[in-house]
TITORBA-838093 format. One line per field, with one value per atom (N, C-alpha, C, O): residue number from 1; x, y, z; atom name. Coordinates in steps of 0.2 Angstrom, whole numbers, plus 5000, padded with zeros to 4 digits. Each point is the difference from the previous one (the first is absolute). Example, Ala and Ser with C-alpha at 12.3 -4.5 7.8 and 13.67 -1.06 7.14 Angstrom:
<rs>
pos <- (1  1  1  1  2  2  2  2) .
u <- (5066  4996  5004  5005  4993  5004  4996  5003) .
v <- (4972  5006  5006  4999  5006  5006  5005  5006) .
w <- (5039  5000  5000  5003  4993  5001  5003  5001) .
site <- (N  CA  C  O  N  CA  C  O) .
</rs>
This chain:
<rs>
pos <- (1  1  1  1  2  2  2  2  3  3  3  3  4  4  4  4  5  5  5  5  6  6  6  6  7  7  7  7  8  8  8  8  9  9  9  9  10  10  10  10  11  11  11  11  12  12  12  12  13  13  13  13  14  14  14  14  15  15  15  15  16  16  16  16  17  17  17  17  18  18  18  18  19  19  19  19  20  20  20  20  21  21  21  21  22  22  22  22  23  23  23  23  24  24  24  24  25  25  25  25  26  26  26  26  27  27  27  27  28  28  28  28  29  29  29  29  30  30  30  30  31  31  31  31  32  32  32  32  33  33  33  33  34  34  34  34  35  35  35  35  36  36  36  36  37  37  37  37  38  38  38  38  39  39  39  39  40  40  40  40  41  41  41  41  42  42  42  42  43  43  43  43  44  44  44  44  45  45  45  45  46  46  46  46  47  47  47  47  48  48  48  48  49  49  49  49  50  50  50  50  51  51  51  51  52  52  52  52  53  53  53  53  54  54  54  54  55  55  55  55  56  56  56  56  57  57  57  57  58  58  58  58  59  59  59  59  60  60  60  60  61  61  61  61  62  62  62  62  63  63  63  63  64  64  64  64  65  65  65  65  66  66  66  66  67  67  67  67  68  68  68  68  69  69  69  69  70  70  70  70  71  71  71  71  72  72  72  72  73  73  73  73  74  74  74  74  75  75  75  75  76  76  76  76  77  77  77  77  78  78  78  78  79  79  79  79  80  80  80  80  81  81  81  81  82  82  82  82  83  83  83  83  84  84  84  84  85  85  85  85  86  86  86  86  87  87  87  87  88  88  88  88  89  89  89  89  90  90  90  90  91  91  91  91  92  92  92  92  93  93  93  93  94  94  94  94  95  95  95  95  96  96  96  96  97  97  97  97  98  98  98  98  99  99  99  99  100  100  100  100  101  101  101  101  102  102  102  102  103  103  103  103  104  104  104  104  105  105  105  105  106  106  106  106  107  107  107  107  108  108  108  108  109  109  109  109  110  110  110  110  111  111  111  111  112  112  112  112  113  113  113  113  114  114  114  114  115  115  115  115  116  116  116  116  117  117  117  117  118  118  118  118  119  119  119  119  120  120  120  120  121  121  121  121  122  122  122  122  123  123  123  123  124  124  124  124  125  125  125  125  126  126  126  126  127  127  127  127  128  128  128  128  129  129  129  129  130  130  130  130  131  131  131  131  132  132  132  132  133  133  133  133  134  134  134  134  135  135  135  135  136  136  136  136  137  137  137  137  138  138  138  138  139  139  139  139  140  140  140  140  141  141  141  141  142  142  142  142  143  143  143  143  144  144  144  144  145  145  145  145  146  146  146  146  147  147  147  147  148  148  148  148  149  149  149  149  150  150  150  150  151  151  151  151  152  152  152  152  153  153  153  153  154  154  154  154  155  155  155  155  156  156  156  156  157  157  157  157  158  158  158  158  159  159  159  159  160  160  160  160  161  161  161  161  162  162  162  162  163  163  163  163  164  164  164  164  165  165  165  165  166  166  166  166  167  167  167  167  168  168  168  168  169  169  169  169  170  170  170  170  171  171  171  171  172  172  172  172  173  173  173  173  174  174  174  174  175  175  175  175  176  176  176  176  177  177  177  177  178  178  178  178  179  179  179  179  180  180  180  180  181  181  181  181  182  182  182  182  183  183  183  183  184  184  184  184  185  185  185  185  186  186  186  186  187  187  187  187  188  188  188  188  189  189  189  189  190  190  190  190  191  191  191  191  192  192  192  192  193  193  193  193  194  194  194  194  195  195  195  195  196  196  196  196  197  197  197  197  198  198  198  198  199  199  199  199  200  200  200  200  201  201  201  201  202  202  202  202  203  203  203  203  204  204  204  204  205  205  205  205  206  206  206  206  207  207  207  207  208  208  208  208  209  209  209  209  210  210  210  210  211  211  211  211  212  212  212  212  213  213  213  213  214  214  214  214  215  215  215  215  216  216  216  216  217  217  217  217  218  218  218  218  219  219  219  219  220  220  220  220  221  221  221  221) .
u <- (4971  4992  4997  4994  5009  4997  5005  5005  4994  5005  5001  4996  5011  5002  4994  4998  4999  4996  4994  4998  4999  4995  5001  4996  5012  4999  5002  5000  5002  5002  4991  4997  4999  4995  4995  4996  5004  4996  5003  4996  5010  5001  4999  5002  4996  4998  4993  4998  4998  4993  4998  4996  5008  5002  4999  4995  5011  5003  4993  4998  5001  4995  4992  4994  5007  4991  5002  4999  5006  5003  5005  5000  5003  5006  5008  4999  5005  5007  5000  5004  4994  5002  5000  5002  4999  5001  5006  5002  5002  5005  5001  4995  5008  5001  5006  5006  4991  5003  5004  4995  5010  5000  5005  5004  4994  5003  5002  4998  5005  5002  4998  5002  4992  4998  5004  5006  4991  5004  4999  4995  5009  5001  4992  4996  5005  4992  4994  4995  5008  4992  5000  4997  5006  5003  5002  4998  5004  5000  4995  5001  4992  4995  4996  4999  5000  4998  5005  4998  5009  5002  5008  5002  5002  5004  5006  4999  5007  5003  5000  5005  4990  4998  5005  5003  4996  5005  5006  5003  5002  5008  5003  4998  5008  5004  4995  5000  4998  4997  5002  4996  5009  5003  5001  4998  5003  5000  4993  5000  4993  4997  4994  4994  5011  4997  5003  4996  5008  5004  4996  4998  5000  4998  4993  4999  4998  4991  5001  4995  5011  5001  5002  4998  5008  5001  4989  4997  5000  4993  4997  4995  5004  4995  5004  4997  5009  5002  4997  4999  5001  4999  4990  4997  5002  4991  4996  5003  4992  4998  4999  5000  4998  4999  5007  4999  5007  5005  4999  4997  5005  4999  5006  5006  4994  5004  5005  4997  5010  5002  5001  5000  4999  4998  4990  4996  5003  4991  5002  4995  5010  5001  5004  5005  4995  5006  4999  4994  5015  4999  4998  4996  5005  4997  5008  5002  5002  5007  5004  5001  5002  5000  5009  5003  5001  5005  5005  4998  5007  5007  4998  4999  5001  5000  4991  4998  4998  4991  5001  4998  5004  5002  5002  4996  5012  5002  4998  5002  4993  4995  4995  4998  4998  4996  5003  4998  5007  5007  4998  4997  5004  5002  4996  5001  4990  4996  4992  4995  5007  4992  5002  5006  4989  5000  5002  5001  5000  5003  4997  4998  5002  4997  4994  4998  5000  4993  5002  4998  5007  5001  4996  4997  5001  4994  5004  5006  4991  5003  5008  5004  4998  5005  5001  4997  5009  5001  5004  5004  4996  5005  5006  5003  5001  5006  4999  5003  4992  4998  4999  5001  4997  4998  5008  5002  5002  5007  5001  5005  4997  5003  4997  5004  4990  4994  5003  5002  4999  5000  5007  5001  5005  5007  5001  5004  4990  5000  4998  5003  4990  4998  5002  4998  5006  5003  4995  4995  5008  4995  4993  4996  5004  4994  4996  4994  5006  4996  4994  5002  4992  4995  5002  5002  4997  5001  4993  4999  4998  4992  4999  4995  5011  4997  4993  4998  4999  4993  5003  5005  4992  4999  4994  4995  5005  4994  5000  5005  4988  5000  4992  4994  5008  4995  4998  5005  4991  4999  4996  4994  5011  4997  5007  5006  4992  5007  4999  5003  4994  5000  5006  4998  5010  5004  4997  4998  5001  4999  4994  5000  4995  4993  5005  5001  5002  5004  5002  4999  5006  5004  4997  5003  4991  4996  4996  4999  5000  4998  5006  4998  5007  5004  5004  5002  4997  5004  4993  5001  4994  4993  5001  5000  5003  5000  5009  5000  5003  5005  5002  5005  4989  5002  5001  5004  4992  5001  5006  5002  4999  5009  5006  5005  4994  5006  5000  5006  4989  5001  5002  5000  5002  5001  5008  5001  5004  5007  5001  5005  4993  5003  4999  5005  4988  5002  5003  5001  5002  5001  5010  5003  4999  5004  5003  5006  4989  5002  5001  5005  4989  5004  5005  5001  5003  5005  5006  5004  4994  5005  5000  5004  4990  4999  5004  5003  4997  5002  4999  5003  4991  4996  5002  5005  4991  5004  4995  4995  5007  4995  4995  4995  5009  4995  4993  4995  5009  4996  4992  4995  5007  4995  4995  4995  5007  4998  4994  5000  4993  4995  4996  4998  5001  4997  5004  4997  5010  5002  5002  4996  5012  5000  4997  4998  5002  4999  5004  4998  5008  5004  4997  4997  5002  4998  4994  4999  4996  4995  4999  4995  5009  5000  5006  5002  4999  5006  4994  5000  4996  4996  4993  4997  5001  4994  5001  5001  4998  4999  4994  4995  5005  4996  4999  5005  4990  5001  4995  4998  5001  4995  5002  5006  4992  5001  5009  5003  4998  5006  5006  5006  4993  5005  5000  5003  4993  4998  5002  5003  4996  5004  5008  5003  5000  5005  5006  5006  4988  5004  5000  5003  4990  5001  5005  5003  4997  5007  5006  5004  4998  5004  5000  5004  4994  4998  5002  5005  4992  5003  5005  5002  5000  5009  5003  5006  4994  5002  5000  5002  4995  4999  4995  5001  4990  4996  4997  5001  4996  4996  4993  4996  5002  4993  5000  5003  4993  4998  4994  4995  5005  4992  4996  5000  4996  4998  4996  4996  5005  4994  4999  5004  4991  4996  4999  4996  5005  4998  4995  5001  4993  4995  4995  4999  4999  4997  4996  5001  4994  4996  5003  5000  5002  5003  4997  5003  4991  4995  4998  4996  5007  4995  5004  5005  4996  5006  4999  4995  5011  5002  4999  5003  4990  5001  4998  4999  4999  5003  5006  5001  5005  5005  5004  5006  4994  5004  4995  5004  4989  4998  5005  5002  5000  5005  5005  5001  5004  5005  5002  5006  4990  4999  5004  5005  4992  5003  5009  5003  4999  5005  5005  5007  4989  5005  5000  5004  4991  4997  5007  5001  5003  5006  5005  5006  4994  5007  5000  5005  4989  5002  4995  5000) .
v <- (4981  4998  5005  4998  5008  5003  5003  5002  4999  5001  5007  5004  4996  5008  5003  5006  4993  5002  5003  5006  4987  5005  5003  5005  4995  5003  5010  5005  4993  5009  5002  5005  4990  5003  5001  5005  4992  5003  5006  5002  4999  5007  5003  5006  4996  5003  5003  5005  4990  5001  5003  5004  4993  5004  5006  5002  5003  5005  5005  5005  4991  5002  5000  5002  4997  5000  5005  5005  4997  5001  5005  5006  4993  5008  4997  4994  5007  5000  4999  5004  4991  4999  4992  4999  4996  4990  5001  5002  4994  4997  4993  4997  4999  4992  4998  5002  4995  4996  4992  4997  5001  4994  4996  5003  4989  4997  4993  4998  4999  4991  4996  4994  5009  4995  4995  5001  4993  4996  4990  4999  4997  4995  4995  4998  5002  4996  5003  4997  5009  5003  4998  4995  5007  5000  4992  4999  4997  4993  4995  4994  5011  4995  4996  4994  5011  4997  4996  4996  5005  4998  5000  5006  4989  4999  5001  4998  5006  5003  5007  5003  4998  5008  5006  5003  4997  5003  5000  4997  5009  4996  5006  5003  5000  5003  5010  5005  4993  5006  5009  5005  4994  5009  4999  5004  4992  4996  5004  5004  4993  5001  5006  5002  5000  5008  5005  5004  4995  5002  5000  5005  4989  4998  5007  5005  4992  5002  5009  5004  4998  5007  5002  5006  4989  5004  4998  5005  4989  5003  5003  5000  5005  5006  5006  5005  4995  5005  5000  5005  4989  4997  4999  4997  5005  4997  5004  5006  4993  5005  5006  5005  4997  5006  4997  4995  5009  4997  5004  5006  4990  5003  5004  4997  5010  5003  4998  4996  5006  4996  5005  4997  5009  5006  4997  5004  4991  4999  4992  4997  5001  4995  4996  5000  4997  4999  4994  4998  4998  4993  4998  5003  4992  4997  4997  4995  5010  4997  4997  5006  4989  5000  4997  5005  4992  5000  5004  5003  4999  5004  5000  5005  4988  4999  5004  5005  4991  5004  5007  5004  4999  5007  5002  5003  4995  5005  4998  5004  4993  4999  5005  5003  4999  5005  5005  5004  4996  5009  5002  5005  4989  5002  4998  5001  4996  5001  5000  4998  5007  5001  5006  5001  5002  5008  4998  5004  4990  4999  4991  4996  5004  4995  4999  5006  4990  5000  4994  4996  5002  4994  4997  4998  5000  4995  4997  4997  5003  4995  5004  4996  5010  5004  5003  5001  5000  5003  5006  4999  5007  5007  4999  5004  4989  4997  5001  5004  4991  4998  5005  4999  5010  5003  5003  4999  5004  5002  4997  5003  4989  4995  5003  5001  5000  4999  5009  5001  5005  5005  5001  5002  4996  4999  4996  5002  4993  4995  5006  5002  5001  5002  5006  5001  5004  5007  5003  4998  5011  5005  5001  5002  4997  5003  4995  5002  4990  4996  4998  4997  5004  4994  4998  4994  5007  4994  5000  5004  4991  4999  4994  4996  5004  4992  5002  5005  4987  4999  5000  4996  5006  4999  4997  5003  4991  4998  5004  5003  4998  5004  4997  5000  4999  5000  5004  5001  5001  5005  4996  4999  4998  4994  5002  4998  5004  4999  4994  4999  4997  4992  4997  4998  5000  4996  4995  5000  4994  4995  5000  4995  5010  5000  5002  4996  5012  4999  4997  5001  4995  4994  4995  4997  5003  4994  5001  4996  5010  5003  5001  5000  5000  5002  4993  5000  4995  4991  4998  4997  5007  4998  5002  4996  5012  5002  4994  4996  5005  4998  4991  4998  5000  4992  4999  4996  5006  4998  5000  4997  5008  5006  4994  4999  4998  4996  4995  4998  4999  4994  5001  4996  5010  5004  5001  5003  4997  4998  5007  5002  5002  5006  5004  5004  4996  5005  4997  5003  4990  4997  5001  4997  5005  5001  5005  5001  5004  5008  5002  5004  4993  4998  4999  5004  4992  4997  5006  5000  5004  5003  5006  5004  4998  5005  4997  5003  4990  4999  4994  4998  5000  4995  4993  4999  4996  4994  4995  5002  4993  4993  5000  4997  5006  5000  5006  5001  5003  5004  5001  5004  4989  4998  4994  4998  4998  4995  5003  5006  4989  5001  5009  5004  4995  5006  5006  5006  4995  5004  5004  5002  4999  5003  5007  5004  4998  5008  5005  5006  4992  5004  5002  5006  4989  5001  5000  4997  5004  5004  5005  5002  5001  5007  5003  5006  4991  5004  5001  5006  4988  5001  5005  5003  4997  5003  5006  4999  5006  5006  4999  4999  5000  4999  5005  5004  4999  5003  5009  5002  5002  5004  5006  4999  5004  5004  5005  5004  4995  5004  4996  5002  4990  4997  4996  4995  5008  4997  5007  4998  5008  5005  4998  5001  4996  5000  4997  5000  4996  4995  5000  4998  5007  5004  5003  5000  5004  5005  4998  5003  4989  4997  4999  5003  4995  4999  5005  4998  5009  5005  5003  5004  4994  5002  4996  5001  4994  4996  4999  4995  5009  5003  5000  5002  4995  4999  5005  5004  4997  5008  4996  5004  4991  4998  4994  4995  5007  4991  5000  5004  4987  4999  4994  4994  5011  4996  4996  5002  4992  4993  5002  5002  4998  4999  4994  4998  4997  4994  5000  5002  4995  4998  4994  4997  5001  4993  5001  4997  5006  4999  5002  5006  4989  5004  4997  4997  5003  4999  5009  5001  5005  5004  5007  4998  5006  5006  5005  5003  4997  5001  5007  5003  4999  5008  5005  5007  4988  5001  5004  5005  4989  5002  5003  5001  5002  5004  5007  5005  4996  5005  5003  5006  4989  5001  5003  5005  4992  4999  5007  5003  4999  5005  5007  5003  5000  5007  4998  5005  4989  4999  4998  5000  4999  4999  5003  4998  5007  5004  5005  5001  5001  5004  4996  5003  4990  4997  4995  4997  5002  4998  4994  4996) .
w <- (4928  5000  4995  4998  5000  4993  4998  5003  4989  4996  4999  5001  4997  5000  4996  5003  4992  4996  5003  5001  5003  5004  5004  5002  5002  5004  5001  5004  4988  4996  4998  5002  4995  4998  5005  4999  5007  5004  5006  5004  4996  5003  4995  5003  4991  4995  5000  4999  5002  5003  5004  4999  5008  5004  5000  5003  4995  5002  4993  5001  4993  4997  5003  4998  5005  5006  5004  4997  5011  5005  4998  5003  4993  4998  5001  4998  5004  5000  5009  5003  5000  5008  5000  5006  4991  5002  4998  4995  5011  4998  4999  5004  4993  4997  5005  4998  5009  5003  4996  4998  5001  4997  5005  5003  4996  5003  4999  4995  5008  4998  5001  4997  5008  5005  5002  5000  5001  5005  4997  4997  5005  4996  4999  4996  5012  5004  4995  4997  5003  4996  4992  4997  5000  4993  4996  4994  5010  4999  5003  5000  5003  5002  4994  5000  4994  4994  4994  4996  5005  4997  5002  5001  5000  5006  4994  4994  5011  4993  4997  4998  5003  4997  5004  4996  5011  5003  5000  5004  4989  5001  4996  4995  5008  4998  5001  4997  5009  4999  4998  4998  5003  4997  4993  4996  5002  4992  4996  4995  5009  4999  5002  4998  5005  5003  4995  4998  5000  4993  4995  4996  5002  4994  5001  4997  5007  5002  5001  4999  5001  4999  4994  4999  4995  4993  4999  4999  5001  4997  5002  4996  5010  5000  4997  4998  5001  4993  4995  4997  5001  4992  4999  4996  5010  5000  4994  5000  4996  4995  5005  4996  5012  5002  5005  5004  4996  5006  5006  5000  5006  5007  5001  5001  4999  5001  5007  5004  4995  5008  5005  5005  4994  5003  5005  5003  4996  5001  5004  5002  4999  5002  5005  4997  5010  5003  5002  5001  5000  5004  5006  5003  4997  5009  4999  4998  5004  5001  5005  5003  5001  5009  4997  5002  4995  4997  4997  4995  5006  4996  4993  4997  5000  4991  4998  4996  5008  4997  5003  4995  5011  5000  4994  4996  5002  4994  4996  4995  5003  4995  4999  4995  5011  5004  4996  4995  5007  5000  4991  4998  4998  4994  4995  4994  5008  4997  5001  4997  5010  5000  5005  5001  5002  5004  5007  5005  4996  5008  5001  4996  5013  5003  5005  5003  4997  5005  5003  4996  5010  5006  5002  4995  5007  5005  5004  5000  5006  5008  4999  4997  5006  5000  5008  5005  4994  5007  4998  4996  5006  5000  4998  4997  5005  4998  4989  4996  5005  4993  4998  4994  5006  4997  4999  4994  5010  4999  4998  4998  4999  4995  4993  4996  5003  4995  4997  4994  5012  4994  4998  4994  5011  4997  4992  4996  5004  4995  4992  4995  5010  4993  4997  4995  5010  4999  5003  5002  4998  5001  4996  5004  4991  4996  4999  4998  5005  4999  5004  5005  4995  5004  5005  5000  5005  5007  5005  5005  4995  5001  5007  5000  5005  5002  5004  5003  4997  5003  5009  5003  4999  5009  5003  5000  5002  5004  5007  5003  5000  5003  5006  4998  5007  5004  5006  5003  5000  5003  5006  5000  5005  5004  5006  4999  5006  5006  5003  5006  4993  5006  4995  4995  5006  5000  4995  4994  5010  4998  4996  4996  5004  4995  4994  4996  5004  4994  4995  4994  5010  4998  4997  4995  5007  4998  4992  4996  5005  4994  4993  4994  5009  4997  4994  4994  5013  4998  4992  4996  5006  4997  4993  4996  5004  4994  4998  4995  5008  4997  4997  4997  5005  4999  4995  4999  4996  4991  4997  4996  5007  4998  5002  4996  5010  5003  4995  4999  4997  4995  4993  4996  5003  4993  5000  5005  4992  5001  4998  5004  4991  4999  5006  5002  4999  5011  5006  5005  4994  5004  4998  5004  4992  4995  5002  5003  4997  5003  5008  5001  5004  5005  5002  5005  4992  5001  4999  5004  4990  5000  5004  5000  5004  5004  5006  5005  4995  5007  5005  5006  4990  5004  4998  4996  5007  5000  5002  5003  4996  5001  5006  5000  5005  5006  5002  5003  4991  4999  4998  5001  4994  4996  5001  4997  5008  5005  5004  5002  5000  5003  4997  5004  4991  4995  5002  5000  5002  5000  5008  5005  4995  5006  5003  4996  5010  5001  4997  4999  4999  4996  4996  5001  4993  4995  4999  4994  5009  5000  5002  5000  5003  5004  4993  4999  4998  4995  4993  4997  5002  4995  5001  4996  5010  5002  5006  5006  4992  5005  5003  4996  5010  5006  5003  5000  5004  5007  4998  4995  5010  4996  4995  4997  5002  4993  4999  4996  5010  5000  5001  5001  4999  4998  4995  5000  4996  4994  4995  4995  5007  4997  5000  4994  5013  5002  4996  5000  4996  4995  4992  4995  5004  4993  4999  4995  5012  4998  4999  4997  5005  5000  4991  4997  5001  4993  4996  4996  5005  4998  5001  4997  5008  5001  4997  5002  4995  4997  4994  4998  4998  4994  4994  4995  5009  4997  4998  5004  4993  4996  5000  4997  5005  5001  5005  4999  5006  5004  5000  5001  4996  4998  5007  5001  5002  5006  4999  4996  5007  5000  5006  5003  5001  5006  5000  4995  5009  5003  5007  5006  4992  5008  5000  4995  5009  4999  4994  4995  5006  4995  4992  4997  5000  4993  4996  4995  5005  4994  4998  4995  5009  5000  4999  5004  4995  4998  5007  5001  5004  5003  5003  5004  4993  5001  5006  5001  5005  5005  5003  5004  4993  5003  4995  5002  4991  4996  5004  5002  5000  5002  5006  5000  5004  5006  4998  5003  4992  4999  4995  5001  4994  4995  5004  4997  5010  5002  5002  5000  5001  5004  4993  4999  4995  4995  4992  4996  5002  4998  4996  4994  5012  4996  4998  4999  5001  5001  4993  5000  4994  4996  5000  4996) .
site <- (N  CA  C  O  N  CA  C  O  N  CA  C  O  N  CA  C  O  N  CA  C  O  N  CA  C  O  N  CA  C  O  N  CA  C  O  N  CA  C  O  N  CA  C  O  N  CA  C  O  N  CA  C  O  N  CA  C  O  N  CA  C  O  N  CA  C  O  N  CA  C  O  N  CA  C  O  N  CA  C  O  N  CA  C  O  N  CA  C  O  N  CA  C  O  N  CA  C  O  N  CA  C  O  N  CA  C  O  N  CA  C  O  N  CA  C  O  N  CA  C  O  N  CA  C  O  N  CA  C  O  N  CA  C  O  N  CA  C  O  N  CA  C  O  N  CA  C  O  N  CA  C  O  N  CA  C  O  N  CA  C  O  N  CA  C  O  N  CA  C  O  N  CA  C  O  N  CA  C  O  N  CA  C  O  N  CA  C  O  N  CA  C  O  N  CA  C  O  N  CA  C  O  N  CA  C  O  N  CA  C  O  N  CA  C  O  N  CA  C  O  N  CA  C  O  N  CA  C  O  N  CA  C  O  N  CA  C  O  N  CA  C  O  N  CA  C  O  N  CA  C  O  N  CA  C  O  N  CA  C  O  N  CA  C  O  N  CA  C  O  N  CA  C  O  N  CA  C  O  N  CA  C  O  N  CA  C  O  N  CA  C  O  N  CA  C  O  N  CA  C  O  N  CA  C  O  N  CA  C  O  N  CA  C  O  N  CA  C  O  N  CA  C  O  N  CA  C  O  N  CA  C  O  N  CA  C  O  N  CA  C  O  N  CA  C  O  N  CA  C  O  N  CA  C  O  N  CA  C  O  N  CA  C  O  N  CA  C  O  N  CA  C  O  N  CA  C  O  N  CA  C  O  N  CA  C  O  N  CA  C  O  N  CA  C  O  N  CA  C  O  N  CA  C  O  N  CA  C  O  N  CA  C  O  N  CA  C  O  N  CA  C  O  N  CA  C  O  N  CA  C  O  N  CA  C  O  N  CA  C  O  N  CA  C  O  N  CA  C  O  N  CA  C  O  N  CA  C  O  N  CA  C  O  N  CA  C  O  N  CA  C  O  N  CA  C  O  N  CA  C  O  N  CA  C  O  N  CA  C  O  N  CA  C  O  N  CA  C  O  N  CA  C  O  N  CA  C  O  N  CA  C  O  N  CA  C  O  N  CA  C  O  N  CA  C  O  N  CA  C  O  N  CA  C  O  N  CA  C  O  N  CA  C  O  N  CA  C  O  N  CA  C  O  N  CA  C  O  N  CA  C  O  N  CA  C  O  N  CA  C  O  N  CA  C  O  N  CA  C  O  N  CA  C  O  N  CA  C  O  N  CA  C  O  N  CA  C  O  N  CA  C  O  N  CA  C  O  N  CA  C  O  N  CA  C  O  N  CA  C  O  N  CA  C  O  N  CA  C  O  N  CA  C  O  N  CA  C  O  N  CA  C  O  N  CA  C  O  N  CA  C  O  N  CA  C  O  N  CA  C  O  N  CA  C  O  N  CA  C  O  N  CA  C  O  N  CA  C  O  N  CA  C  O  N  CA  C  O  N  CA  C  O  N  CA  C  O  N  CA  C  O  N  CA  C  O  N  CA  C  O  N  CA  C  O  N  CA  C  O  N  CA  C  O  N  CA  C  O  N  CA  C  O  N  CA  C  O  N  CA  C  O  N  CA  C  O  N  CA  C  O  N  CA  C  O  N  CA  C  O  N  CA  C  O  N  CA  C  O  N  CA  C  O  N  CA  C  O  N  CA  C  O  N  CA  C  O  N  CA  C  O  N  CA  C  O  N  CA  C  O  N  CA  C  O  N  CA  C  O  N  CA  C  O  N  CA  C  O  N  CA  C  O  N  CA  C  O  N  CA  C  O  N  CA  C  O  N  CA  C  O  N  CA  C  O  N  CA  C  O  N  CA  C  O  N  CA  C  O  N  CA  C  O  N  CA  C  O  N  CA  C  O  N  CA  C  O  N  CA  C  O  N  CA  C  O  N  CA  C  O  N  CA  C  O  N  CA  C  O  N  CA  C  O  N  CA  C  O  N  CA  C  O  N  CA  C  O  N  CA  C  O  N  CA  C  O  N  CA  C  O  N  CA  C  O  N  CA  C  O  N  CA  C  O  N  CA  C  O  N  CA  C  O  N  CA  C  O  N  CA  C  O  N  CA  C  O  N  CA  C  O  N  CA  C  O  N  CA  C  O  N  CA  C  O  N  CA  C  O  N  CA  C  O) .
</rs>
């Protein structure tokens, strides 16, 4: 959806305003999205992740690969990760996925996955929240893809998703079981977890519940 070009030139800008702190998430996105305007567009995607990485080398300002990492959930876009950008940044991950993700990409690289995180003990309110965030994800083949290789299976993914897998996708519960599962992360080899807070209201930044959540996760990354 933007070209290697712009997207070398404006972390340029970027880091020229700001200093040396953005990193360039990149990703594949997904077929439903990429082929809504033009059916077909989405194909051969590592092909293409390739390609969209020799041009931020070659960009008149290149994006250093030391400044940049995947959205990798795959073995092939992993070692892709490994051998041309500073690591990965996962989405919809579980602690399994993270020890998969740093085995992949060695010791010295980037391992970033995201945790959704909700700060609600009522079970089923949880849950409900959780199937909420997750509904989009279940119609997109590459996380429904990953799933699978985590474990999961068709019934899983039936009626917005079983209790498994959303208690696998979303840390529920108050702040020390939600520590409980960062750590899980980090014993598993991540050097950053990037917290989503999920709550009804998500028109609105959450800063309520990082206020909560800040003292209980503060030393752990």
């Amino acid at each position: 959806m933007h070209s290697p070009e712009e997207t070398a030139a404006a972390h340029s800008r970027f880091t020229d305003l700001y200093g040396d702190r953005f990193m360039v998430g990149i990703g594949v996105s997904h077929a439903p999205l990429i082929d809504g305007d033009e059916v077909g567009r989405y194909r051969k995607p590592l092909a293409r992740m390739a390609e969209f990485l020799d041009a931020l080398d070659t960009a008149p300002i290149p994006l250093p690969r030391g400044r940049r990492v995947l959205a990798a959930l795959g073995p092939k876009m992993l070692e892709l990760a490994r051998t041309r950008t500073a690591g990965t940044h996962p989405y919809n991950v579980t602690p399994e996925h993270t020890a998969m993700a740093r085995e992949a990409i060695g010791p010295d690289g980037l391992v970033a996955p995201e945790q959704a995180v909700a700060l609600i003990t009522d079970a089923a309110k949880a849950r409900e929240l959780g199937r909420r965030a997750l509904a989009a994800y279940l119609t997109f083949p590459n996380y429904v893809n990953n799933f699978r290789r985590l474990g999961f299976d068709e019934d899983d993914f039936a009626n917005g998703g079983s209790d498994s897998l959303v208690d696998a996708m979303v840390a529920w519960g108050d702040e020390s079981t939600i520590r409980d599962r960062i750590d899980l992360h980090r014993a598993a080899g991540a050097d950053h977890v990037c917290i989503q807070v999920l709550t009804e209201e998500s028109s609105s930044l959450p800063l309520t519940e990082w206020r909560r959540l800040a003292p209980a996760l503060i030393d752990r990354g």
